[in-house]
N, C-alpha and C positions, 0 to 999 in steps of 0.2 A: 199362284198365278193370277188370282182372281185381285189380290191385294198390287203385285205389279202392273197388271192393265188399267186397273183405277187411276194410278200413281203417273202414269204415261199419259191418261185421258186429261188428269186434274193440268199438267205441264201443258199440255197442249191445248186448253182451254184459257190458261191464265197466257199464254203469247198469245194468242188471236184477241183477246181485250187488251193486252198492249199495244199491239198493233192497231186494230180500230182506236185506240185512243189516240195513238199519234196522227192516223189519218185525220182526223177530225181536226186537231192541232193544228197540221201544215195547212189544210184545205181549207179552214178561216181565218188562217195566217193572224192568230192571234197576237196581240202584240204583250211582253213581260213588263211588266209594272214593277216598280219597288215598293216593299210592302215594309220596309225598315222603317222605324218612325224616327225620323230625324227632324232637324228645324228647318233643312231645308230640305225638304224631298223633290228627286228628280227622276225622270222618265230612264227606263235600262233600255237598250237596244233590244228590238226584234230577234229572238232566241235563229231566227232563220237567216243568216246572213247573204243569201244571195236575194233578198227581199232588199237589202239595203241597195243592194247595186241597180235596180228598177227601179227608174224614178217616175215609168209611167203608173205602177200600181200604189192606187191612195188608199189608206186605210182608215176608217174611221174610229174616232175612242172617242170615249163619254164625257160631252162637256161638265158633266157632275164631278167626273175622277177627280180627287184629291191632290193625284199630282198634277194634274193641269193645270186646276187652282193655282197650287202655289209659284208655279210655274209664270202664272201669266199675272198671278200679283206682286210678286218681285221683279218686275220689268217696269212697275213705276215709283215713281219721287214721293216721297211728301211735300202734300202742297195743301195749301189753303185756298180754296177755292178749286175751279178746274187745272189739271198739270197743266203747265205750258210748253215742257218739252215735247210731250205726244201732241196734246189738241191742238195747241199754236202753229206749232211748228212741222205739224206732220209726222212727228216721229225721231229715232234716231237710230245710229249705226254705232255697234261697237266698237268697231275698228277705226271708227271717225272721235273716238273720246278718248279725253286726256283720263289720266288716272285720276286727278280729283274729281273727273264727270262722274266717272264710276264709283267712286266713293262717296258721292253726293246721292247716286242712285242708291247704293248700299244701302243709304239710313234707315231706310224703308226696314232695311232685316235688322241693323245693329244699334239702332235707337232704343230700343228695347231690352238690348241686352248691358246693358250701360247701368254701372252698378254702382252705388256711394253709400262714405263713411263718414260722418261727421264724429267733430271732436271739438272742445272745450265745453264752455258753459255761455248761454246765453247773457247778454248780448255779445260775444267775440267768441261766438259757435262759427265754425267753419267745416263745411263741406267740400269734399272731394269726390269728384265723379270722374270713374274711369272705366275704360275700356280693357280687356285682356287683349293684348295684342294675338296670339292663340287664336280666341275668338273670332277677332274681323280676317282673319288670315281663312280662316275654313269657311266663311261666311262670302267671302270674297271670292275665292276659288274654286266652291259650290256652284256658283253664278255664272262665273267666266273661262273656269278651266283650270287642271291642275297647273302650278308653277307658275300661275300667271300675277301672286300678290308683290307686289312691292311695296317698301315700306315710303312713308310721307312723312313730313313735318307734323302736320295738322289734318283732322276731320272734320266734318260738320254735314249737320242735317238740317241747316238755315238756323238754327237756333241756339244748338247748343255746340261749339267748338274743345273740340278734345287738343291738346298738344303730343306731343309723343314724347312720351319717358324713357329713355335708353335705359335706367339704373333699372327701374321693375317691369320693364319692356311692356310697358300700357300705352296707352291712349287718355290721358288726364286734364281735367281741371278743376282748380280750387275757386269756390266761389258761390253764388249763386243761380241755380240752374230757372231759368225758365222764360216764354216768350211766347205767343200766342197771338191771334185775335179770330176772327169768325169771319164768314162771306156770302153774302143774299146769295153770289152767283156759284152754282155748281156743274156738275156733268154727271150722267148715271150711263154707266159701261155694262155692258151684259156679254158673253162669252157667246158665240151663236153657233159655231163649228169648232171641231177639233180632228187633224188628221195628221198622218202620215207617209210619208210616199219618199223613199230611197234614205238618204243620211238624214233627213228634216224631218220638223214635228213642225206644226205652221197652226198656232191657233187664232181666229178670228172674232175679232168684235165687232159690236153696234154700239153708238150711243150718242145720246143726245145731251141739251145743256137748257137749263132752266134759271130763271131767278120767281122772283112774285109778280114781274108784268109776265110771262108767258113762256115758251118752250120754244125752244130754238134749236135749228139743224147745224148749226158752227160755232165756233170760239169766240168768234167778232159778231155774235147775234145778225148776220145778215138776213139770213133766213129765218123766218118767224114759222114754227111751224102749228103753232097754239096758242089758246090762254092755257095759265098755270090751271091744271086739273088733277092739284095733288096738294098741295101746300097750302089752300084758301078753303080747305074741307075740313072737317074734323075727322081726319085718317088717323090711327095710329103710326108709330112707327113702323113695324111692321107689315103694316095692309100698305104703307107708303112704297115700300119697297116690291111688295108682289106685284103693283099697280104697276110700276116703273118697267119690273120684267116685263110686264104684260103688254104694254105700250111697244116696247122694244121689238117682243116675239110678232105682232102686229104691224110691226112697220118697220123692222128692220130695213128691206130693201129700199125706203125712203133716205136712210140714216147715212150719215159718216159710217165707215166698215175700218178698223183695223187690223193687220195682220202682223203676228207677233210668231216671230220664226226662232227655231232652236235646231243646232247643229250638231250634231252625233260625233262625239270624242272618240278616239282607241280605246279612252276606259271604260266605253259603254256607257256612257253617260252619253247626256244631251243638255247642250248650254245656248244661255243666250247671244243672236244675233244681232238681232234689227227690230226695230219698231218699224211699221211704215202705213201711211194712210193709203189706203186698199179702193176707198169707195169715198166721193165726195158727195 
């Protein structure tokens, strides 16, 4: 008797720390993160689904997370100097781009993974650089949603252009890869918020634009809002950069603000939206 009152006590202890666990759970309405390590990682929907249907409750996540990062660094271009799609122009809309905007955007992820094989012998050595079609296809749809890749003639990330090979379904070119140059003028972006609130994820930036005459509030240097107090020191790279957050954390509410919105798919995913400038 004494072994089954134990055995009823120990059950009836381990549901009441289920329970308390779940209260805790629903009551900070935390939100499920994907912890799969993928190349591109993205945000899972709120395990609470009547959380999604409130769009007055905002929830906050960590601008440090991992998946916000990547989240909010695959919404921009490769560019040499400041982007011009977001800073110039304020931003952009999904549903306002052609397929090669979007694949212009891509490069960002599939520059990288862009793979060659060279063959002969110098000097009439020739390289081939390609693409797995595969590749941009989950890279692509990652991004944008499932079913949404279609296929193109051509890619490019301003520099290097891929053709499309039907015979070994790539993305190729034979030739010589490479293109480059440098730019006094830049921008430093900093993440400032990150939230949630019904199908949306909505993360927010600061940032400003420098060259070596001084620090400026906009694209078109209208606003001066410094001398350069970074690049005419002996910083490292690194103390350049804390500096930079630091400036930002400091004066954000001075700065340009953007907001970088992502919409909650049926697959529990969340993909990109819109760019759009927030705060002038």
């Amino acid at each position: 008797m004494k072994n089954k009152g134990l055995i009823i006590f120990t059950i009836l202890l381990i549901l009441c720390i289920i329970g308390l666990v779940f209260y805790i759970l629903v009551d900070k309405k935390i939100i499920k993160l994907n912890n799969t390590v993928v190349k591109n990682e993205q945000v899972e929907k709120n395990n609470t689904n009547n959380d999604n249907k409130d769009e007055s409750k905002e929830i906050a996540i960590d601008i440090n997370n991992e998946n916000i990062i990547t989240l909010f660094n695959n919404a921009h271009h490769i560019s040499i100097g400041p982007e011009s799609q977001i800073y110039r122009d304020g931003g952009y809309s999904v549903n306002a781009m052609s397929i090669e905007d979007k694949m212009l955007l891509l490069a960002s992820q599939w520059s990288s993974e862009v793979e060659s094989q060279s063959e002969g012998i110098s000097p009439n050595l020739t390289t081939t650089y390609y693409l797995d079609e595969d590749t941009l296809k989950n890279l692509y749809e990652r991004t944008f949603g499932p079913n949404t890749y279609k296929q193109v003639n051509q890619i490019t990330d301003g520099c290097l252009t891929l053709n499309y090979d039907a015979t070994n379904k790539r993305y190729s070119y034979v030739g010589t890869s490479g293109c480059g140059g440098t730019s006094t003028f830049s921008a430093h972006e900093k993440i400032i918020s990150a939230t949630k609130s019904g199908d949306r994820i909505k993360i927010v930036s600061a940032v400003f634009y420098l060259d070596p005459e001084g620090i400026y509030k906009d694209y078109n240097k209208t606003t001066v809002l410094g001398e350069d107090i970074f690049y005419n020191n002996n910083y490292t790279t690194e103390e350049i950069e804390k500096l930079q957050d630091q400036y930002i954390d400091e004066n954000k509410d001075k700065l340009e603000q953007y907001t970088y919105t992502y919409i909650l798919n049926d697959d529990g995913f969340y993909y990109l939206d819109s760019v759009e400038r927030t705060k002038s």
